[in-house]
Every structure is written in structure tokens, then in C-alpha cells.
C-alpha positions as YAML, in Angstrom:
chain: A
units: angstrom
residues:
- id: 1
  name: UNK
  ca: [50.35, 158.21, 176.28]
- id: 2
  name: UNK
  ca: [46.84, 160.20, 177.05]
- id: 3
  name: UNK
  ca: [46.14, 162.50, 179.71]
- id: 4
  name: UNK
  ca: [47.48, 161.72, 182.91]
- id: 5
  name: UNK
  ca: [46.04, 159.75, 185.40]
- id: 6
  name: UNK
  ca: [44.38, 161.64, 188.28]
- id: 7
  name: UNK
  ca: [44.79, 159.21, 190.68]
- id: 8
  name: UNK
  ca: [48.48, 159.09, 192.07]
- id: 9
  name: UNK
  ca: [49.36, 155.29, 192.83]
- id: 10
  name: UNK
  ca: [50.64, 152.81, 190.65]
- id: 11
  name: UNK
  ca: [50.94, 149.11, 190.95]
- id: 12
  name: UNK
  ca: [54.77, 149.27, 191.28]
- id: 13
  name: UNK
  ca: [56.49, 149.53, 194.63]
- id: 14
  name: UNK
  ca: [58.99, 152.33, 194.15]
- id: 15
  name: UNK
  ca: [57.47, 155.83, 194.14]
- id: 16
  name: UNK
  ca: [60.79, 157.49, 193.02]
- id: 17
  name: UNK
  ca: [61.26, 156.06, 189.81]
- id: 18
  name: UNK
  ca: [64.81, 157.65, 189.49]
- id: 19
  name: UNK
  ca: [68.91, 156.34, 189.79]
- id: 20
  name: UNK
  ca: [68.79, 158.20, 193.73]
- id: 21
  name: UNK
  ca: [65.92, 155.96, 194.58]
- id: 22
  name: UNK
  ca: [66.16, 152.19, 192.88]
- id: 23
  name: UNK
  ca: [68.90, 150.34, 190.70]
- id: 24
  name: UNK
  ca: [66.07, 149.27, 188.57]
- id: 25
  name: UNK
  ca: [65.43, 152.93, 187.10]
- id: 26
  name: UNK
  ca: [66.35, 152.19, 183.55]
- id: 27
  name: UNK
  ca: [63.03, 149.91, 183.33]
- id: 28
  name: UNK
  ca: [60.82, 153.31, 184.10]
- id: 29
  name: UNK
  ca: [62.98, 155.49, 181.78]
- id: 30
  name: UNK
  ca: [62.05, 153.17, 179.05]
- id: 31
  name: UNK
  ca: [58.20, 153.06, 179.87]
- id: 32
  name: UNK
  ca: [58.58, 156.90, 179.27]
- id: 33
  name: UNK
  ca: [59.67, 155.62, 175.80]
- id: 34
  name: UNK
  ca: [57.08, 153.40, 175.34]
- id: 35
  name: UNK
  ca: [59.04, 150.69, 175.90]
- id: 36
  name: UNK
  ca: [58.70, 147.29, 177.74]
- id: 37
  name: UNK
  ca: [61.89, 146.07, 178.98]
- id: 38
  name: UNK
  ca: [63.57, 143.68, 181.52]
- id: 39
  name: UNK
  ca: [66.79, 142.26, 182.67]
- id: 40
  name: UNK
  ca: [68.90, 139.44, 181.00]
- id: 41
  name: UNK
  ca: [71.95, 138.18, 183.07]
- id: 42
  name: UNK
  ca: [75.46, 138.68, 180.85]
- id: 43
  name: UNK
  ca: [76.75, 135.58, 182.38]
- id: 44
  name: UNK
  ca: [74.17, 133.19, 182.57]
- id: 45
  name: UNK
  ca: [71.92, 134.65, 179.60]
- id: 46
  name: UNK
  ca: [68.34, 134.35, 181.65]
- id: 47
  name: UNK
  ca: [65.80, 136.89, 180.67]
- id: 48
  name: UNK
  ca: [64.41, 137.70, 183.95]
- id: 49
  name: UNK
  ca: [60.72, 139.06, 184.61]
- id: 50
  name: UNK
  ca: [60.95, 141.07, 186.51]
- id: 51
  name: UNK
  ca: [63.57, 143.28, 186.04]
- id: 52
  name: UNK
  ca: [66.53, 142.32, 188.67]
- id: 53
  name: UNK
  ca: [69.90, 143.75, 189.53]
- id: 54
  name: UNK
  ca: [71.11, 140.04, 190.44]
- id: 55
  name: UNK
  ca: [70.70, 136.75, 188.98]
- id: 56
  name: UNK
  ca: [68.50, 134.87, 190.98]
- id: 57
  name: UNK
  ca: [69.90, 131.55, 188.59]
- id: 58
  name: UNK
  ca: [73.92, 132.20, 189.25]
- id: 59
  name: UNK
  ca: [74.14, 135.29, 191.11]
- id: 60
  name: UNK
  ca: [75.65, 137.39, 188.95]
- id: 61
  name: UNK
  ca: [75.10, 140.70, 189.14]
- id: 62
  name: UNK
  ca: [76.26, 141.66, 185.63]
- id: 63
  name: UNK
  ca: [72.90, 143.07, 183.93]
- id: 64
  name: UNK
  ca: [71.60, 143.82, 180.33]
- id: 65
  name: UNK
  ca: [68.38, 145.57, 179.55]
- id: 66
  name: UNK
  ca: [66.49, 144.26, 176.75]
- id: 67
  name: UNK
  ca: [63.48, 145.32, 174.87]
- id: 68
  name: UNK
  ca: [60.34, 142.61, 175.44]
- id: 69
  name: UNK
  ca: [57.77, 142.02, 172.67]
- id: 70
  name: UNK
  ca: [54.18, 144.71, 172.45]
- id: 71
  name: UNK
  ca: [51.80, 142.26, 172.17]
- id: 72
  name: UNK
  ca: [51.00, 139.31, 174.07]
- id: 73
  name: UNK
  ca: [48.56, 136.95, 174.68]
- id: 74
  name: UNK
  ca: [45.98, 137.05, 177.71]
- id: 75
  name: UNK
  ca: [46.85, 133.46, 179.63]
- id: 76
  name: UNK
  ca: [44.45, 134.09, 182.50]
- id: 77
  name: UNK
  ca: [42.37, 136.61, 183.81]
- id: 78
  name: UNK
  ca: [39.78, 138.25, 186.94]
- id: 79
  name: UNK
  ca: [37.86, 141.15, 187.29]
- id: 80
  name: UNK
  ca: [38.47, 143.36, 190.34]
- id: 81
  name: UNK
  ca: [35.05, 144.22, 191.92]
- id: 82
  name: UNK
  ca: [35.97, 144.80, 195.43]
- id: 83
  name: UNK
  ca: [39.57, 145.02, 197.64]
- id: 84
  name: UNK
  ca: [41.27, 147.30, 194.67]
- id: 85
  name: UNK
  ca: [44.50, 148.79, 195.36]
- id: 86
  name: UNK
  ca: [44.99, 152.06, 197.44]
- id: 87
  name: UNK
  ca: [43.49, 154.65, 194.67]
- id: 88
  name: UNK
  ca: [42.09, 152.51, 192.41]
- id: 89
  name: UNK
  ca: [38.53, 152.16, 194.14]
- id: 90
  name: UNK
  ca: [37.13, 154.60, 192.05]
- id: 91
  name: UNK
  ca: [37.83, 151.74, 188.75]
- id: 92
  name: UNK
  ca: [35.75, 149.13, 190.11]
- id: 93
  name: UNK
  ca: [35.28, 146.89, 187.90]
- id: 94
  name: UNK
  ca: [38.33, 146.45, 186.12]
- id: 95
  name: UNK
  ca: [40.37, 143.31, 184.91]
- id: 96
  name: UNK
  ca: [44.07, 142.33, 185.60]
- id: 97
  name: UNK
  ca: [45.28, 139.68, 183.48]
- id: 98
  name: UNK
  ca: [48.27, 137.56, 182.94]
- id: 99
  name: UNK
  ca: [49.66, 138.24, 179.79]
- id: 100
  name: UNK
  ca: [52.08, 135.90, 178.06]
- id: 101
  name: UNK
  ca: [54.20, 138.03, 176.04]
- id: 102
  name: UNK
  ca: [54.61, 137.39, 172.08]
- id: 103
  name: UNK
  ca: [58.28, 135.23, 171.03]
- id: 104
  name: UNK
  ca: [59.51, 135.09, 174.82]
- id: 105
  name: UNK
  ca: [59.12, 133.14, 178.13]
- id: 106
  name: UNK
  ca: [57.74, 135.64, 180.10]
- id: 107
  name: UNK
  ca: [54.31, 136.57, 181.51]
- id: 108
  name: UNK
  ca: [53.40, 139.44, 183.43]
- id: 109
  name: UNK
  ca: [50.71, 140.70, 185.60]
- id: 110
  name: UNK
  ca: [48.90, 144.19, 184.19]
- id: 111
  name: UNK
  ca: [45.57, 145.11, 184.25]
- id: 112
  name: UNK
  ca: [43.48, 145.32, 180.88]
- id: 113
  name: UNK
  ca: [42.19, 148.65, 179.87]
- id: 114
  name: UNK
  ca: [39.10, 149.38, 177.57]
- id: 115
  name: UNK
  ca: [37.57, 146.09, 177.82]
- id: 116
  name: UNK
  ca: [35.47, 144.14, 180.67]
- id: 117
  name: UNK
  ca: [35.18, 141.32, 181.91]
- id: 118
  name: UNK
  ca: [32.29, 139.49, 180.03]
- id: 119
  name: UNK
  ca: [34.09, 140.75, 176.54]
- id: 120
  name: UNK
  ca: [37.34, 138.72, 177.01]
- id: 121
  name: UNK
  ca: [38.58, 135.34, 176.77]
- id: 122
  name: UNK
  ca: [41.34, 133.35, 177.38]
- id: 123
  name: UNK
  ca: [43.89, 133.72, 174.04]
- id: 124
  name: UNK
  ca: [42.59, 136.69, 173.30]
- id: 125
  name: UNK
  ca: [45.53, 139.20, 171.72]
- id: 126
  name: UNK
  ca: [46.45, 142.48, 173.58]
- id: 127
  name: UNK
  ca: [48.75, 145.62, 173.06]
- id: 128
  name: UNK
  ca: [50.84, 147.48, 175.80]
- id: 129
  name: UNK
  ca: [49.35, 150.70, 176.71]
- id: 130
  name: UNK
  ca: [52.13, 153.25, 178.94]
- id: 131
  name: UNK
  ca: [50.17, 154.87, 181.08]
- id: 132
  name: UNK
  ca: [51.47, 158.04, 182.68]
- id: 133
  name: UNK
  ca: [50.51, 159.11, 186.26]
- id: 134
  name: UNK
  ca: [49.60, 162.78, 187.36]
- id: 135
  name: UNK
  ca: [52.86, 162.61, 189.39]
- id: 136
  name: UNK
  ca: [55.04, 162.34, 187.00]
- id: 137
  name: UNK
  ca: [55.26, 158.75, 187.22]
- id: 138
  name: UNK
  ca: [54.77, 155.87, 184.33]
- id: 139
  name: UNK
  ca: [53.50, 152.47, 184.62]
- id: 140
  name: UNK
  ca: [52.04, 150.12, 182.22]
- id: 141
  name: UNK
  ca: [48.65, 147.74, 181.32]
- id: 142
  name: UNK
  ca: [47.32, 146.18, 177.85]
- id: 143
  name: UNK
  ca: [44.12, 147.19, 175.67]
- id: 144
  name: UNK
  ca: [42.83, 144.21, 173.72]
- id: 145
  name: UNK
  ca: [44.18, 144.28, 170.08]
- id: 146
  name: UNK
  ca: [42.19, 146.07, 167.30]
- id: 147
  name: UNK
  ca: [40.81, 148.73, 169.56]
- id: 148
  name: UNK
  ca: [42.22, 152.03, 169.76]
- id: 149
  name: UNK
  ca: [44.34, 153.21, 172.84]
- id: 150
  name: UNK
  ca: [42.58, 156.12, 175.05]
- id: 151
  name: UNK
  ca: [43.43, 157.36, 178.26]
- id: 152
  name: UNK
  ca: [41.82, 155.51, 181.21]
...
């Protein structure tokens, strides 16, 4: 995973990323793995992005984690020159994609390390990158395909 990030904010919305804090901990255990996983409903069978602790389809609340593919596709994608999140000012410019995920129905929202703007193109393959916070804390973003992973 690299160095840590110095900066101490992520682009998730639960600081404590443990069971005392959110029902939704299993997804940041597995980003400590390396892992990219989400939520599919035992009774109804939908693969939910992102991860949920009820069915938003039948409201069940019978979950399953499952693994979700490394590579993806970008779909769409900005650059972020101005208005960046709390702690992320310092990055300016950097680009947040959507990134349709290899073999499933999902697409997620991460931003794209070790490549700018002007280099990228819709289509364009990527690889999940973990990316662990000074904190303690994990989160995740994609590198274009091809080019090795370094810490951001």
C-alpha cells in the first residue's frame, strides 16, 4: 500500500472504520486486504454498490459480502482544480472518475492516481490502488493500467 498519506481525510463518511462505529466495517477490513468488496442481499440476490446493511430492492436485511473485480473501466471523468474536499487542497489538480468495474454491474466513484487529466480517455483500463491514511484509516482510488502503483 505505500507510505501513508499525510493528510488525514478520506472521501468516506465514517471516521471510525470499526464494528463500535458502523455496521458496514467489514468493507474497510477488506480494503486493509487489498480487497474491493460490497454487499449482495441473501434473499433477493442484488449486488449493491455501495455496501448496505438493508436491501434497498426488498428490504431484507440479510447481507453477504462479496469480493468485486480489480480492474475496471473509466466510464466518465473531471479534473478537480478548485472546491476539493476538506484536506485535499494541497492535490489540485487531480481527477475522480467513474469507473465501471470489470464482469459486474457496478460503477463507482474514486479518484485516479498517477495520471492527469489531458493523459486519459474515456475506456481507458484502470487498477485499484488501497490507499492507507496516516490515521490509521484505508480508502481506495485507481491508477491507469500498465503503470506501476506508488504512493500518492
Amino acid at each position: 500500500m505505500g507510505e501513508p498519506q499525510e493528510w488525514h481525510f478520506a472521501f468516506d463518511f465514517y471516521p471510525l472504520q470499526s464494528p463500535e462505529h458502523t455496521r458496514i466495517w467489514p468493507f474497510f477490513q477488506h480494503l486493509k486486504e487489498g480487497r474491493l468488496t460490497t454487499t449482495r442481499c441473501a434473499k433477493c440476490s442484488s449486488l449493491l454498490w455501495q455496501p448496505r446493511v438493508v436491501c434497498p430492492h426488498c428490504n431484507a436485511d440479510a447481507m453477504e459480502w462479496v469480493d468485486l473485480p480489480r480492474h475496471g473501466r473509466i466510464y466518465a471523468f473531471t479534473a478537480v482544480y478548485a472546491g476539493a474536499p476538506l484536506g485535499l487542497e494541497k492535490d489540485v489538480p487531480f481527477v475522480v472518475a467513474i469507473v465501471e468495474l470489470d464482469g459486474v454491474p457496478v460503477k463507482v466513484v474514486a479518484r485516479i492516481d498517477e495520471a492527469r487529466y489531458e493523459d486519459l480517455k474515456i475506456g481507458d483500463p484502470v487498477t485499484l490502488k488501497i490507499v492507507e491514511l496516516a490515521d490509521g484509516r484505508v480508502w481506495f482510488r485507481f491508477v491507469p493500467t500498465g503503470k506501476p502503483s506508488s504512493p500518492a
